[in-house]
C-alpha positions as CSV (number, residue, x, y, z in Angstrom):
1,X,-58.0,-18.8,-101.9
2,X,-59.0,-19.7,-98.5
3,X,-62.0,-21.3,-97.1
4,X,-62.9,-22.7,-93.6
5,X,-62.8,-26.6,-93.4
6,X,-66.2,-26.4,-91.8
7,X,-67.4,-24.2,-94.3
8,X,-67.2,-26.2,-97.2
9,X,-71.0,-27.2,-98.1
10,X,-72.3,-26.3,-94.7
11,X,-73.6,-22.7,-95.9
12,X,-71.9,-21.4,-92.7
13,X,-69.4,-18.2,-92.9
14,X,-66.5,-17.4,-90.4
15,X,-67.1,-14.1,-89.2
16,X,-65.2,-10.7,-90.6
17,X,-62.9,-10.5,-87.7
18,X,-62.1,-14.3,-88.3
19,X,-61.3,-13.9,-91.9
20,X,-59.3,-10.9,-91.4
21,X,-57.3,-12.4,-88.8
22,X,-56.7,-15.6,-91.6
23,X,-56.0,-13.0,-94.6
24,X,-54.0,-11.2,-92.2
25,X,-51.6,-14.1,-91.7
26,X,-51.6,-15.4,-95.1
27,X,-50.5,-12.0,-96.6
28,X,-47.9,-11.6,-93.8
29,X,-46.4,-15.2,-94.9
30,X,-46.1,-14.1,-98.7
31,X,-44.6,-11.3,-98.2
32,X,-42.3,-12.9,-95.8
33,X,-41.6,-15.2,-98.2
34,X,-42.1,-13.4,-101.9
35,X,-41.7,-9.6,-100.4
36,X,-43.3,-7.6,-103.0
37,X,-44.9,-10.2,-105.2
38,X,-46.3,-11.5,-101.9
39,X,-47.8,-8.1,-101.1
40,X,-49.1,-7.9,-104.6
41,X,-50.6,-11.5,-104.9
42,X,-54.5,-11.5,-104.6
43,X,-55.9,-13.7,-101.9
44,X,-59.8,-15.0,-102.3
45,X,-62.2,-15.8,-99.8
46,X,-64.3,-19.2,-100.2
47,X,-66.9,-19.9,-97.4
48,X,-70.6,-19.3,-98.7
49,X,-70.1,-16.3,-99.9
50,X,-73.7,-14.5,-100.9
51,X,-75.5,-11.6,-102.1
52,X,-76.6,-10.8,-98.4
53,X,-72.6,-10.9,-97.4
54,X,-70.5,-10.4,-100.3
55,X,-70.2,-6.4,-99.5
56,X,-69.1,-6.5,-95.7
57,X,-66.4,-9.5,-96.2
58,X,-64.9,-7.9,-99.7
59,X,-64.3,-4.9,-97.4
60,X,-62.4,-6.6,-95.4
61,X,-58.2,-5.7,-95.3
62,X,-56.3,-8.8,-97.4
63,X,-59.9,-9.8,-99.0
64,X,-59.1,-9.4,-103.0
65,X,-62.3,-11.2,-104.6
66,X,-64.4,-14.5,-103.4
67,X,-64.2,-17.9,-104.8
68,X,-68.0,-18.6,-105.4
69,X,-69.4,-21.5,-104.7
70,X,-73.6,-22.3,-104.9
71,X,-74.3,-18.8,-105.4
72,X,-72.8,-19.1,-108.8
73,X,-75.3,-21.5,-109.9
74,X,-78.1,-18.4,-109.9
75,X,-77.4,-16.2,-112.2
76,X,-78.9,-13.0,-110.3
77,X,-77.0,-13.8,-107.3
78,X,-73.5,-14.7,-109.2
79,X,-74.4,-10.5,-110.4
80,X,-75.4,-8.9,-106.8
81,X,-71.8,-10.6,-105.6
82,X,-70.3,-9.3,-108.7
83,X,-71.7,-5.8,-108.0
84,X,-70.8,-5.7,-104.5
85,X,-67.1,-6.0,-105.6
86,X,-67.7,-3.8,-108.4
């Protein structure tokens, strides 16, 4: 999983183009180092991810799933995230 420094706690979120460019580089470094397991290993995004943004970063390249902080203490928001990767 990855998550911002400065995202941890704060409720703040790196913008799409920010995480793709991290995702990017961490899935370019496993396959570089594990070739097709690399490719094939599931990288999670941590960084206040909500109902209100779960949909636009989960669509973004390299972004397999989120690791859920506060919003998994609400149980209707732990399901809106879950249907937004559904």
């Amino acid at each position: 999983a990855y998550e911002p420094i400065w995202a941890i706690g704060t409720g703040k979120v790196a913008s799409t183009e920010q995480i793709a460019e991290v995702h990017g580089a961490i899935r370019a470094w496993l396959s570089g180092r594990f070739g097709a397991a690399g490719g094939a290993t599931l990288i999670l995004y941590g960084g206040s991810m909500n109902p209100g943004n779960a949909a636009e970063i989960l669509a973004v390249d390299n972004v397999n799933g989120g690791l859920i902080g506060g919003a998994s203490l609400k149980a209707e928001d732990f399901l809106s995230i879950y249907r937004a990767a559904i």
